[in-house]
Biotite code that builds the C-alpha atoms (Angstrom):
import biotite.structure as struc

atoms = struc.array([
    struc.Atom([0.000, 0.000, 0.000], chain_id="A", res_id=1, res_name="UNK", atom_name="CA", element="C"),
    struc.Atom([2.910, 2.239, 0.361], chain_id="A", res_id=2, res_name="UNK", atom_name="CA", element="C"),
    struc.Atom([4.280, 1.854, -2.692], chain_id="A", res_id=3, res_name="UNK", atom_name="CA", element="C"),
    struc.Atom([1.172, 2.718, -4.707], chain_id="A", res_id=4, res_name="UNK", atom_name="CA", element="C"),
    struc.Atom([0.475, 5.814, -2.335], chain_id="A", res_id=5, res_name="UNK", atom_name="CA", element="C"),
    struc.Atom([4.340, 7.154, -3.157], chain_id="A", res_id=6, res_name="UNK", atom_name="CA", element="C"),
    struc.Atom([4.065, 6.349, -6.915], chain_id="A", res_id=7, res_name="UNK", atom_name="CA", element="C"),
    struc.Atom([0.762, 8.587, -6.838], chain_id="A", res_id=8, res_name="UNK", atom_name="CA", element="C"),
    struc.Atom([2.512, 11.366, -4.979], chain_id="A", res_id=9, res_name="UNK", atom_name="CA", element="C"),
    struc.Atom([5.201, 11.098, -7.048], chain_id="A", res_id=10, res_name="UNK", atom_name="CA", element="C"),
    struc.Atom([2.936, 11.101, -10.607], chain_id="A", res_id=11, res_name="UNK", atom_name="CA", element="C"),
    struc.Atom([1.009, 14.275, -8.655], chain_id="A", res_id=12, res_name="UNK", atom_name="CA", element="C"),
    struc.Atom([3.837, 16.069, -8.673], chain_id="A", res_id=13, res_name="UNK", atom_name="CA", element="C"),
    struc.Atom([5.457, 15.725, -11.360], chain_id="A", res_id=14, res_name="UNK", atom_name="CA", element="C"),
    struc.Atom([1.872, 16.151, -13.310], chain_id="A", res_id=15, res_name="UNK", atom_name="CA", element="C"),
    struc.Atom([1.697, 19.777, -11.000], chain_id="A", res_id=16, res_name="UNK", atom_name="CA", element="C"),
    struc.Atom([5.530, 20.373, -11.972], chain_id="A", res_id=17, res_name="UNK", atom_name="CA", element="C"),
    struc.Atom([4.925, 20.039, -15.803], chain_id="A", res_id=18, res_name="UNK", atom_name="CA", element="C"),
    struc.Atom([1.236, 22.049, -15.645], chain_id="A", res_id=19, res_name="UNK", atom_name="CA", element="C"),
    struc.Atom([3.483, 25.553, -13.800], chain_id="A", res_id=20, res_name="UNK", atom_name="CA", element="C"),
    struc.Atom([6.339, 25.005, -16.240], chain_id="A", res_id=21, res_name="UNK", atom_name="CA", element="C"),
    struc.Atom([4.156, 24.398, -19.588], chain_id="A", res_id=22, res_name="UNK", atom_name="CA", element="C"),
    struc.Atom([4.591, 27.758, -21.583], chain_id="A", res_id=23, res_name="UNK", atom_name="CA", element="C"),
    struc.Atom([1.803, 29.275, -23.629], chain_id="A", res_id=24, res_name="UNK", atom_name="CA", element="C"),
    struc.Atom([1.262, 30.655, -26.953], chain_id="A", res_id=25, res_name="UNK", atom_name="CA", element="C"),
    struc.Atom([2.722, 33.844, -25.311], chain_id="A", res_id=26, res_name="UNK", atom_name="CA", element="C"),
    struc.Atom([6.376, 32.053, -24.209], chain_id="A", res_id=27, res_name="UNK", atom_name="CA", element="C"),
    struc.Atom([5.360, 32.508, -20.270], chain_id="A", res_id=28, res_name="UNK", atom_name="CA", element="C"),
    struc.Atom([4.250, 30.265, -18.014], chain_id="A", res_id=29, res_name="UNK", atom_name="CA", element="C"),
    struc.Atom([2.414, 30.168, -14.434], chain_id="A", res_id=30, res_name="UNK", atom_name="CA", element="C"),
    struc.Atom([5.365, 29.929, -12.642], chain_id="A", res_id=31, res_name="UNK", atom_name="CA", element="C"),
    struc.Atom([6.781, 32.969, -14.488], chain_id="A", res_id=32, res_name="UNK", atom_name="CA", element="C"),
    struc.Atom([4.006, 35.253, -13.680], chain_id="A", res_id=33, res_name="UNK", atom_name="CA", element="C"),
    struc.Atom([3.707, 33.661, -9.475], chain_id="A", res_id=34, res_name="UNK", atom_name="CA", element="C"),
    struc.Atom([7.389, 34.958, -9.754], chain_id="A", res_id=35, res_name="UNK", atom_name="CA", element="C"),
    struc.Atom([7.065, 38.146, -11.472], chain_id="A", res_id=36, res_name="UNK", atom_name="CA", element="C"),
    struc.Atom([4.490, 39.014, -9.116], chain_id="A", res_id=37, res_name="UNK", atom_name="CA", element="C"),
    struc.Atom([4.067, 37.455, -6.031], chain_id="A", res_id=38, res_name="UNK", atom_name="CA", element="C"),
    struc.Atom([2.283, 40.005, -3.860], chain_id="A", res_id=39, res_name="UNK", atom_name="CA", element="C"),
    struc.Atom([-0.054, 40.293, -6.052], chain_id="A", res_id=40, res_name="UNK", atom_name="CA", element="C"),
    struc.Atom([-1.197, 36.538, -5.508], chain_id="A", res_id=41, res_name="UNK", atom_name="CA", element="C"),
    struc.Atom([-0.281, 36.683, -1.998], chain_id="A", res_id=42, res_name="UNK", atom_name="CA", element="C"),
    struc.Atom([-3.006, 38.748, -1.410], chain_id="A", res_id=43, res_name="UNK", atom_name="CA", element="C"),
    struc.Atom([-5.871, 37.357, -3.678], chain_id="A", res_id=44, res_name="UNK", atom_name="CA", element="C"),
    struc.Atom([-4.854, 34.019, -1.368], chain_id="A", res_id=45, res_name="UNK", atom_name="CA", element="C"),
    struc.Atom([-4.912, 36.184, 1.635], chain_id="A", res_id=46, res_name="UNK", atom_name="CA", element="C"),
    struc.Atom([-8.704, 37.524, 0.501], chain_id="A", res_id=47, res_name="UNK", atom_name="CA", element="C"),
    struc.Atom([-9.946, 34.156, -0.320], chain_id="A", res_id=48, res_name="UNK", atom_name="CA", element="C"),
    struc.Atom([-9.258, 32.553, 2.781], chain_id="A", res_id=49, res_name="UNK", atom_name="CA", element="C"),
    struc.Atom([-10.336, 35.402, 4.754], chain_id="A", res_id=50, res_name="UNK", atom_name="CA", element="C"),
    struc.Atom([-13.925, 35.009, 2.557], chain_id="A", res_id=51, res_name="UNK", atom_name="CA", element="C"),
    struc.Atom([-14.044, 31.179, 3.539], chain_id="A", res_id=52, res_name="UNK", atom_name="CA", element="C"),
    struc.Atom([-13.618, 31.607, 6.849], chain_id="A", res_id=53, res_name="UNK", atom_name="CA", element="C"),
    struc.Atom([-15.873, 33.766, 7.182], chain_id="A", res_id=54, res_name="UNK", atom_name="CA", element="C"),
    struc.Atom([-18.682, 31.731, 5.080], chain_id="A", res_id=55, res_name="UNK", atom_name="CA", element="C"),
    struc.Atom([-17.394, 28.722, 6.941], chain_id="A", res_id=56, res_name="UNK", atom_name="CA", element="C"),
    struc.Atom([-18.382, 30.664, 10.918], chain_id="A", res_id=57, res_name="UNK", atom_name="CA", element="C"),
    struc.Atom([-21.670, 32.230, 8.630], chain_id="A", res_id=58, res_name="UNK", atom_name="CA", element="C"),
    struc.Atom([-23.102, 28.294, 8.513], chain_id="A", res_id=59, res_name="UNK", atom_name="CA", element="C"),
    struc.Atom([-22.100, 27.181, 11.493], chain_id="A", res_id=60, res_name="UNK", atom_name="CA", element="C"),
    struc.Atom([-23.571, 30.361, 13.031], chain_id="A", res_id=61, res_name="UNK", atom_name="CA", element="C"),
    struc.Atom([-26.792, 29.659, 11.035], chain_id="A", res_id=62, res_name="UNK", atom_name="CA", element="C"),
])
């Protein structure tokens, strides 16, 4: 059971590694622009979780 749960990880990532570094028509790729401009997606992370957590205590509340 190990085994197959490594292999997996290991396909995951290297499937995740290949989808940032896979340039477009344009010649950049995600990892270029998360490097280019990280604040930027530092913050839209920072807003979403800040909106889910506050969804999340919204339904337990209700």
């Amino acid at each position: 059971m190990g085994t197959i749960k490594t292999f997996l990880l290991g396909a995951g990532t290297a499937y995740a590694i290949y989808f940032l570094t896979k340039k477009r028509a344009d010649g950049t790729s995600i990892l270029d622009d998360l490097l280019d401009n990280p604040a930027f997606f530092m913050n839209k992370a920072k807003e979403y979780a800040i909106d889910e957590a506050i969804r999340t205590v919204k339904e337990k509340i209700i």
